[in-house]
C-alpha positions as CSV (number, residue, x, y, z in Angstrom):
1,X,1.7,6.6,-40.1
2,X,4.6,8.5,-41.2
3,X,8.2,6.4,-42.4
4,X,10.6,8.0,-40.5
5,X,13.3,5.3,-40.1
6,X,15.0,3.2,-42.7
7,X,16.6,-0.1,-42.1
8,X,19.0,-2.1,-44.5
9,X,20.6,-5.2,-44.9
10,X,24.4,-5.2,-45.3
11,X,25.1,-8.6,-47.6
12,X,24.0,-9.5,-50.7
13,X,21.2,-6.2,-50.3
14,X,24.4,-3.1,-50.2
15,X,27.0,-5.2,-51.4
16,X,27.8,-8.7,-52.8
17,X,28.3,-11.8,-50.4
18,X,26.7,-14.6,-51.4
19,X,28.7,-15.3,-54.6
20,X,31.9,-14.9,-53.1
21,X,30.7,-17.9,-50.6
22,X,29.7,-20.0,-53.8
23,X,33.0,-19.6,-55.2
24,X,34.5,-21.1,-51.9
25,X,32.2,-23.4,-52.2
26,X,33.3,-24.7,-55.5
27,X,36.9,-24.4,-53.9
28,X,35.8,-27.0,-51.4
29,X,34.2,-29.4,-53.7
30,X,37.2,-29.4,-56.0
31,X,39.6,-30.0,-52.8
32,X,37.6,-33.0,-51.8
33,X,36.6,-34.5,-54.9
34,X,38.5,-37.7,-54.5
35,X,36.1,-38.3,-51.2
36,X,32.2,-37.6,-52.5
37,X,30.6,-36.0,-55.4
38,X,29.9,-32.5,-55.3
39,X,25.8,-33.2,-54.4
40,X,27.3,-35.1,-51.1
41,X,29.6,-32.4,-50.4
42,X,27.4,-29.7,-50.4
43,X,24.9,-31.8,-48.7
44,X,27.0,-32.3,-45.5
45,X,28.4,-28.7,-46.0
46,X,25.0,-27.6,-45.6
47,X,24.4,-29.6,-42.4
48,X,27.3,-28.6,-40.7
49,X,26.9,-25.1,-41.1
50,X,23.1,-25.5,-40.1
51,X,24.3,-27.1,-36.8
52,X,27.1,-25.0,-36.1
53,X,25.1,-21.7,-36.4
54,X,24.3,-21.5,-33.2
55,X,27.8,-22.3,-32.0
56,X,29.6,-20.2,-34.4
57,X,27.0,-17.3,-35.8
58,X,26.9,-16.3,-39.6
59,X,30.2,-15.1,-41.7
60,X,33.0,-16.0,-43.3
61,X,35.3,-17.6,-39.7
62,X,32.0,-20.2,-38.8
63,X,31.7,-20.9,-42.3
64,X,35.6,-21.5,-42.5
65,X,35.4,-23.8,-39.5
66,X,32.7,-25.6,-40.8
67,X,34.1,-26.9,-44.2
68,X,37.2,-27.9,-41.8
69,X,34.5,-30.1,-39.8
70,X,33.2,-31.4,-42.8
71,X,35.9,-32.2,-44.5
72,X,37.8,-34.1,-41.0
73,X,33.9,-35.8,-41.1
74,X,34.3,-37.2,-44.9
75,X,38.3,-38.4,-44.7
76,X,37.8,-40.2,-41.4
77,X,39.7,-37.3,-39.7
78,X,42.3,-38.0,-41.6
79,X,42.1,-34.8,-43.9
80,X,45.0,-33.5,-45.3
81,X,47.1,-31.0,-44.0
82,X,47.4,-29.4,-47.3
83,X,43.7,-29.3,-47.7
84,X,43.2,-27.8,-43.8
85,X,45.9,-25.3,-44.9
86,X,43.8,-24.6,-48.4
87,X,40.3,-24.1,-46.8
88,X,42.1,-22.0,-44.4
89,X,43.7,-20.1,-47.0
90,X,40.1,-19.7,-48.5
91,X,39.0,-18.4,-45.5
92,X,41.7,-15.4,-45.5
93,X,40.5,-15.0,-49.2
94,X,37.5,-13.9,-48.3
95,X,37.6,-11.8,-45.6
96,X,40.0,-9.0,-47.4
97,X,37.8,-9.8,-50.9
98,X,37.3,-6.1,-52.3
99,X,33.6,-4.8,-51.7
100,X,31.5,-4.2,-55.0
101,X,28.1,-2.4,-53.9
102,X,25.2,-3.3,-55.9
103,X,24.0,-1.7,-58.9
104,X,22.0,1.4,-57.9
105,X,23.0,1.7,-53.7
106,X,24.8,4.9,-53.9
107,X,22.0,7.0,-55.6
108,X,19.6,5.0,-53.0
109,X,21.0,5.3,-49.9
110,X,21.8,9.1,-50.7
111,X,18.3,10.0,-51.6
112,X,17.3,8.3,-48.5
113,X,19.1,9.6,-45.8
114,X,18.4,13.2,-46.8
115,X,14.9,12.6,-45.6
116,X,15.0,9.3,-43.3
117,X,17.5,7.9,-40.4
118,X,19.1,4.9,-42.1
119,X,20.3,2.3,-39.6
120,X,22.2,-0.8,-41.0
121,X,21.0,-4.2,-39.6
122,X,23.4,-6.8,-40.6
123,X,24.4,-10.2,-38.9
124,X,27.7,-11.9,-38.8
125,X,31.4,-11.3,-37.8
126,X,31.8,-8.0,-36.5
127,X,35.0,-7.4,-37.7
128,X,34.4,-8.3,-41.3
129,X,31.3,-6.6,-41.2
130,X,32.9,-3.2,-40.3
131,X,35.7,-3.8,-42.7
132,X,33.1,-4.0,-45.6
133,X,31.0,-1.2,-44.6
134,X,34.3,0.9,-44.3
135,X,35.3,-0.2,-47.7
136,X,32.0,0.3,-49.2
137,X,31.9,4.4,-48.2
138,X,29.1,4.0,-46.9
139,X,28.9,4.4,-43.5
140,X,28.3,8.2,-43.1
141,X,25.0,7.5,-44.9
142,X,24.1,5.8,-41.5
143,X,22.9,6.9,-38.6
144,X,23.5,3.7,-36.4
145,X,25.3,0.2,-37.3
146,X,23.4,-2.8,-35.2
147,X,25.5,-5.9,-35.9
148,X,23.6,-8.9,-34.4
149,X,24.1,-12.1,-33.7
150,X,19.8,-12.9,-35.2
151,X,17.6,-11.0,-36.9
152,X,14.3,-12.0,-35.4
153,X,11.3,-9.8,-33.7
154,X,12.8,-9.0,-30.7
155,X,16.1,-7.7,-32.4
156,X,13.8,-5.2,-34.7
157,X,12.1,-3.8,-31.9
158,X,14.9,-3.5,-29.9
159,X,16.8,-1.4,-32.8
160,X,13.9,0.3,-33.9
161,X,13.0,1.3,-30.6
162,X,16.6,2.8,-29.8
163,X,17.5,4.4,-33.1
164,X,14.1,5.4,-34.6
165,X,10.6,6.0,-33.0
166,X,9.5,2.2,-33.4
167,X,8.9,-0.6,-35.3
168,X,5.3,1.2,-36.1
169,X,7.7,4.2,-38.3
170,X,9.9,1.9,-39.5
171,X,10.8,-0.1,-42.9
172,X,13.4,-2.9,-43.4
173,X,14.9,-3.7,-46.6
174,X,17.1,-6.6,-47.6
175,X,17.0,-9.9,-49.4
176,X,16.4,-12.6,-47.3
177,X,12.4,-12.9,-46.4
178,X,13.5,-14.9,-44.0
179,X,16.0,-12.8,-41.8
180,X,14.7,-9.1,-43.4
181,X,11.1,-9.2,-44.0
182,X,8.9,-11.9,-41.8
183,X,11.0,-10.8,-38.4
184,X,10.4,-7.0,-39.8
185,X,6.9,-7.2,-40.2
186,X,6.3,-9.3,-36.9
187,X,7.5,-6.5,-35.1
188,X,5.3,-3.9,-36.6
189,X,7.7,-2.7,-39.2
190,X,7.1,-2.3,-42.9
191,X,9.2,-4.4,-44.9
192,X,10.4,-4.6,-48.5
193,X,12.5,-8.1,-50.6
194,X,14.8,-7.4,-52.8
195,X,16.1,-10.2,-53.9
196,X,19.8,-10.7,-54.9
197,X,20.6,-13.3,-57.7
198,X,21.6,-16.1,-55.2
199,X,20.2,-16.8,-52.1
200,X,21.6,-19.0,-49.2
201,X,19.2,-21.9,-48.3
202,X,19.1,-21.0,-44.8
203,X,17.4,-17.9,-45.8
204,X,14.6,-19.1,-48.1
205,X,11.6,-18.5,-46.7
206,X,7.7,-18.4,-48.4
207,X,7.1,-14.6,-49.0
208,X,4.1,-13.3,-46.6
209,X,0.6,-13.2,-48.1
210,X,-1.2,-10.4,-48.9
211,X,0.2,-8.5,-45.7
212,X,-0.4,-4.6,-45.7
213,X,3.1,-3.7,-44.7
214,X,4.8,-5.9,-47.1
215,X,6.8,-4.9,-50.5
216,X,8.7,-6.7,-53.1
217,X,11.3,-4.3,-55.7
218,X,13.5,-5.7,-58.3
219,X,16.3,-3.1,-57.9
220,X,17.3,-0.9,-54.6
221,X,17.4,2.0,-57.2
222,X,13.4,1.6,-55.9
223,X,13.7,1.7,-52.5
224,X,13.7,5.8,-51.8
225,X,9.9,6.0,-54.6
226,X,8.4,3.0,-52.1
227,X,9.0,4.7,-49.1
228,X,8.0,8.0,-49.6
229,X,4.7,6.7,-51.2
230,X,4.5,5.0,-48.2
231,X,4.7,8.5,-46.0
């Protein structure tokens, strides 16, 4: 069946993310050093931002809240106002970091959408996410932006459905099997990891077995050969 949509991550698959958070990460640790070592700190990092997803969504303000939480939860609630102002500080930081696409997006994304509608599917705050894909230049490339709150099966067919001509004609690409390719493919689509060089825990994921619709590239640079061998 003929490829006629393309869908694309935004994070860590377009542009870089992921490092920017583990440099804010390292910021945190170092800020509450004199409370736990860096293994416990990331621990119950890790578990506040599990349990706040659902309060907060994914990006940069719930991940900002959440090292608050954690560190009121390891000083007794007696953190620091310097430290509340620093993480806070951290926070601004990285929501007006520059945006550095990946190696190879450009040429990509422009030999794509002369022959495919490209729709971004990205999750997280909406404002920072339209800042970064205004930064990036890219956003003429798309034809729709979907910025959700979960990327799961129903959220595929949904945007597949009203900006392509279904799941069934439609591949995802990104870098989390968890959020970009099993959801993808349960919904019909095709769908191709490409990894970035970190990835969040909360997106590891075992990649699907021997599934017809499934594809794994190194590079992005790929993506537009995949596709078309695919059509």
């Amino acid at each position: 069946m003929t490829i006629t949509t393309v869908g694309l991550d935004a994070d860590d698959t377009l542009w870089h993310n992921e490092t920017i958070f583990r440099l804010t990460h390292d910021r945190f640790v170092d800020l509450l050093a004199d409370h736990a070592d860096r293994d416990t700190l990331e621990a119950r990092l890790a578990e506040t931002e599990a349990r706040n997803l659902r309060l907060y969504g994914y990006g940069v303000k719930g991940f900002t809240l959440s090292m608050i939480e954690t560190a009121m939860d390891l000083t007794g609630g007696e953190a620091p106002a310097s430290v509340v102002r620093e993480i806070l500080a951290a926070g601004r930081d990285m929501l007006g970091h520059p945006v550095e696409t990946l190696p190879g997006v450009d040429e990509a994304l422009a030999a794509l959408s002369g022959a495919y509608r490209l729709i971004l599917v990205t999750k997280g705050d909406l404002l920072d996410q339209e800042r970064k894909l205004a930064a990036s230049g890219l956003g003429d490339l798309f034809a729709a932006v979907e910025i959700v709150s979960e990327k799961n099966r129903v959220s595929y067919e949904r945007v597949f459905t009203r900006h392509g001509t279904g799941p069934e004609q439609a591949v995802m690409a990104g870098n989390s099997m968890k959020s970009d390719v099993l959801p993808a493919l349960a919904a019909g689509a095709w769908a191709v990891h490409i990894p970035y060089a970190i990835t969040w825990a909360h997106e590891l994921a075992d990649a699907p077995a021997d599934h017809p619709r499934y594809g794994a590239l190194t590079n992005i640079a790929d993506l537009p050969g995949w596709v078309r061998n695919r059509t």
